[in-house]
N, C-alpha and C positions, 0 to 999 in steps of 0.2 A: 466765632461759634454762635450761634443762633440760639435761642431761647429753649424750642422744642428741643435741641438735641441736647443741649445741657441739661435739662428736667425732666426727659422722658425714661433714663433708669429707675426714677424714683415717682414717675405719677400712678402709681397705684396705692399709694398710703399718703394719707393727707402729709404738708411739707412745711415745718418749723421754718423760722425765722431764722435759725442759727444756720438751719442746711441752707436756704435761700443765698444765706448772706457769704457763706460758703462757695456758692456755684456762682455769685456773683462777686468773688473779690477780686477782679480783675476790672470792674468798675469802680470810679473815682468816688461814686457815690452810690453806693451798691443798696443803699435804704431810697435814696432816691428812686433808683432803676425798680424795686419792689412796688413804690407808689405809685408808675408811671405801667407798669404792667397791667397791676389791679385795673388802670382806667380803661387799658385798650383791650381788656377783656380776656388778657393773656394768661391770666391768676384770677381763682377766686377765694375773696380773704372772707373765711369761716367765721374765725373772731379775727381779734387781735393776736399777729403772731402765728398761724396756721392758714395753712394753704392749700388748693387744688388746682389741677391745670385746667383756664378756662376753656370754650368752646371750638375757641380760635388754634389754639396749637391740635385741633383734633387727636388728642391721646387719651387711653384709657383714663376714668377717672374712679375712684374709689365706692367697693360697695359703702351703702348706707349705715349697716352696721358699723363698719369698718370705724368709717367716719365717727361715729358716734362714740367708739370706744374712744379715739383722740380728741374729740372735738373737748370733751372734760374727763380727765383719766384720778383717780381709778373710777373704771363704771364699765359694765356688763349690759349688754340689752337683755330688759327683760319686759315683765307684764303683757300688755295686750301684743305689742313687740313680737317677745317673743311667742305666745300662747298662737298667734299665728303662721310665725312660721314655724312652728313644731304640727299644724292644723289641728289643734285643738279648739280654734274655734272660727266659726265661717266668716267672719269678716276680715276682708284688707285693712289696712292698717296704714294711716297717711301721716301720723306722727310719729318718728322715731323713741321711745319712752327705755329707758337704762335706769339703771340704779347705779347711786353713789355714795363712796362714804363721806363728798364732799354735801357744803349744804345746798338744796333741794334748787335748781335752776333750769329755767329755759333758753333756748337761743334761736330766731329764726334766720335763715340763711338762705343765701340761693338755691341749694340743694334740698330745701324743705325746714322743717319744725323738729327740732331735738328736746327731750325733756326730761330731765333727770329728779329721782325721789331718792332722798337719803335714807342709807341703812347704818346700823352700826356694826364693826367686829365684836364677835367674832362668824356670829353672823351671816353678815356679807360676803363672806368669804367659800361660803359652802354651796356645793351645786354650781360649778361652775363648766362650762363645754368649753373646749377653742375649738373652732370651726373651720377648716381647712379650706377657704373658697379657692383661692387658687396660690402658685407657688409664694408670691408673694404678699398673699392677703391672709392673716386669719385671723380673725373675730371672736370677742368676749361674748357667749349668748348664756344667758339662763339653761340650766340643763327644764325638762319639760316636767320634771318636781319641785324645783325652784323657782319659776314661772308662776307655776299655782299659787305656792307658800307668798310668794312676793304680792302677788293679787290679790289676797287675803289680809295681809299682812299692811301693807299701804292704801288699800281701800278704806275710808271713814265710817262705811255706810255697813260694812261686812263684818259684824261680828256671831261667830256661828256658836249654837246654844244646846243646838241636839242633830242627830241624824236627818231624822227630816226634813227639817229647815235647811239642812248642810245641802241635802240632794235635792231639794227645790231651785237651793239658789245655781247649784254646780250647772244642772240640767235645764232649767228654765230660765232662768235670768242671767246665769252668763252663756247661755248656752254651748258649754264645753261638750266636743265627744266623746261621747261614752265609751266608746272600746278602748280608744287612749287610755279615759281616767282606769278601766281597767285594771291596762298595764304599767299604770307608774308603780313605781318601784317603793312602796310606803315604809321599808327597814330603812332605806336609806333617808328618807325625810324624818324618822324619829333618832336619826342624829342628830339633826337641827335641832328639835322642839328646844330643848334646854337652853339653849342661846337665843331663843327667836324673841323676837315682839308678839304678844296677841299667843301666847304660847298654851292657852286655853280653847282658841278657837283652831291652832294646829291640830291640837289632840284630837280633838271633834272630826276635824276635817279626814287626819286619816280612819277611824274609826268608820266615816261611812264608806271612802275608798275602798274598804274593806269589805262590804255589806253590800256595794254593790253588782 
């Protein structure tokens, strides 16, 4: 049996080492056969331990989210990430950026640049979407209230003091839109505040949500 047809029920979700070594235990040296993949472009190894199908076996390969949610789990995509594809704000996005409750890491890979900022529970945990891309993909993404809070929240430079300031920075400088910030759902973000980091500049934040 051939490589493609052994990995192709599974190449839509990035592929562990254990499954690997699993689909390959009919080899004498099934960690061997892993290393000699990765060369001929057959696999490509994310980290250490995590896998996709390379170029060569022509099979679907995993969305970018997807990825990202395995590539270091627990982690959600969120921040500029997601604040784009909710289109809350006009630029593409050529970093994958998550949050995690692990500590704060990057990883570059052939599939692009992944970036994870730490949160804590309980936190972390709120505002969360699974995203159904197809039967067998769905994705950790920030809900598009949680996106905000998180940009807010792990930004250095962002701490909000009054309304003004809040809608200067929403509208101008990150340039978010406006009909969006509208309709975020602001009861549900004042679940979070008590949990949150920066749980001063939440306040603020929904407060002009509000006002606008």
């Amino acid at each position: 049996m051939d490589i493609r047809t052994r990995v192709k029920d599974y190449a839509e979700t990035p592929m562990s080492r254990h499954l690997m070594l699993e689909l390959l235990r009919d080899y004498h040296r099934p960690n061997d056969k892993i290393s000699e993949l990765i060369k001929s472009h057959a696999l490509i190894a994310l980290r250490r331990g995590l896998y996709v199908a390379g170029p060569d076996l022509d099979l679907p390969v995993p969305e970018p989210f997807l990825i990202a949610n395995h590539l270091r789990g627990p982690s959600y995509v969120s921040l500029e990430s997601a604040l784009s594809y909710w289109n809350m704000i006009p630029e593409r996005t050529y970093e994958i950026s998550s949050v995690t409750i692990k500590t704060s890491k990057g990883y570059q890979t052939q599939l692009g640049r992944f970036s994870y900022k730490q949160l804590a529970t309980p936190y972390y945990s709120y505002g969360i979407k699974n995203i159904r891309h197809s039967p067998k993909q769905t994705m950790l993404i920030a809900s598009p209230e949680k996106a905000l809070c998180d940009k807010v929240v792990l930004t250095p430079g962002i701490n909000l003091r009054s309304i003004r300031q809040t809608r200067e920075i929403l509208l101008e400088d990150l340039r978010l839109d406006r009909e969006i910030l509208n309709n975020l759902d602001t009861q549900w973000m004042e679940l979070w505040v008590e949990a949150a980091p920066k749980k001063s500049s939440l306040e603020i934040l929904i407060k002009t949500l509000r006002e606008l």
